[in-house]
Structures are given as structure tokens and as C-alpha cells.
N, C-alpha and C positions, 0 to 999 in steps of 0.2 A: 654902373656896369653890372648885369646880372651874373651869378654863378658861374650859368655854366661857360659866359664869355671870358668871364677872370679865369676859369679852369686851364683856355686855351694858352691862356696869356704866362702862364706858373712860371715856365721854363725862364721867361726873364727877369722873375725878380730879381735874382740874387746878381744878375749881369747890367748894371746899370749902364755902360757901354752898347749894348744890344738894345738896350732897351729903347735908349734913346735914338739909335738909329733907325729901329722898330720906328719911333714917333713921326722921323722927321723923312721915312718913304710914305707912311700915313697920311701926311698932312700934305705932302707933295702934287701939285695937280697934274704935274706930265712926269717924264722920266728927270732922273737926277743923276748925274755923274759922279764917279766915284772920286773922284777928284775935287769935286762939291761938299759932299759927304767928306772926306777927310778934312777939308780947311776947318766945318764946321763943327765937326770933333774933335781937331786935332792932334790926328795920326795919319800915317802914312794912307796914300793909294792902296797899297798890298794890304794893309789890316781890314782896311773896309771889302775888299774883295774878299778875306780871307773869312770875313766876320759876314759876308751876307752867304757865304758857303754855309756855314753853321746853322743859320736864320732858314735858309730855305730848307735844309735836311730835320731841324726842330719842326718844319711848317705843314709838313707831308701829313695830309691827312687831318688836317686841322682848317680844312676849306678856304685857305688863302697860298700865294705862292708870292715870290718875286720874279718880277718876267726882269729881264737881261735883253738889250737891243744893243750891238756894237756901236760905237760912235751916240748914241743915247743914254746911254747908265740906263738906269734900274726904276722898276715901278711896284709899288706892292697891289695886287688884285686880291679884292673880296669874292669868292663867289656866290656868298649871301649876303645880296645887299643890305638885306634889312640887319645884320650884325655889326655894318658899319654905325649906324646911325644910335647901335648899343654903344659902341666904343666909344663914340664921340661925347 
């Protein structure tokens, strides 16, 4: 991963919880539910709702967002692709 993509990424080191749910909307091919996301981390619905509040207000301005669809859960979008194929 270059510089200035690890630069985007800072805010999660120290939150290994985050981080890893950071991984597992990444790696995700459609939307995932929070109820998903909880079993696989295991904590509650409300923490993972609680923790992608956190995630999208760190994510502002950092050319990705998490989109939110009711009855769908949660998808993370790149808006530069070619950043994706850094992270990976």
C-alpha cells in the first residue's frame, strides 16, 4: 500500500474493531447487514450501527463513503477506483 493510501487509513490503527469491519465492507461484494457484521465480530447490532456512524464521519473527505440501504445493510464505495486495487 502506498503512503499516501496508508495516510487515509491512520485513523484505524489504533481501533482494531474498526479496522476490521473496515475489511470485511471492503471485501464484501454486495451490501451486508448489520446483523452480519455483528455475528462476525461479535457484538451487538447497535455497536456495529454505532461503529459505522464513526467510520463514515472519519471517511468524509477521504474519497470513500459507506452507502446504508434499509432492509440491505451497508456497502463501502471507492470513488477512485484505482485506490481500490492499492489497498488490495
Amino acid at each position: 500500500m502506498d503512503l499516501a493510501i496508508s495516510k487515509k487509513f491512520e485513523f484505524l490503527d489504533s481501533k482494531p474493531r474498526l479496522k476490521t469491519l473496515f475489511l470485511l465492507l471492503f471485501r464484501a461484494d454486495d451490501f451486508i447487514t448489520s446483523e452480519e457484521l455483528a455475528k462476525q465480530l461479535k457484538v451487538s447490532a447497535r455497536t456495529i450501527k454505532s461503529d459505522i456512524k464513526f467510520l463514515k464521519e472519519e471517511m468524509t473527505g477521504k474519497e470513500m463513503t459507506i452507502v446504508s440501504k434499509r432492509s440491505l445493510g451497508y456497502r463501502l464505495e471507492l470513488s477512485v477506483a484505482a485506490d481500490e486495487n492499492k489497498i488490495r
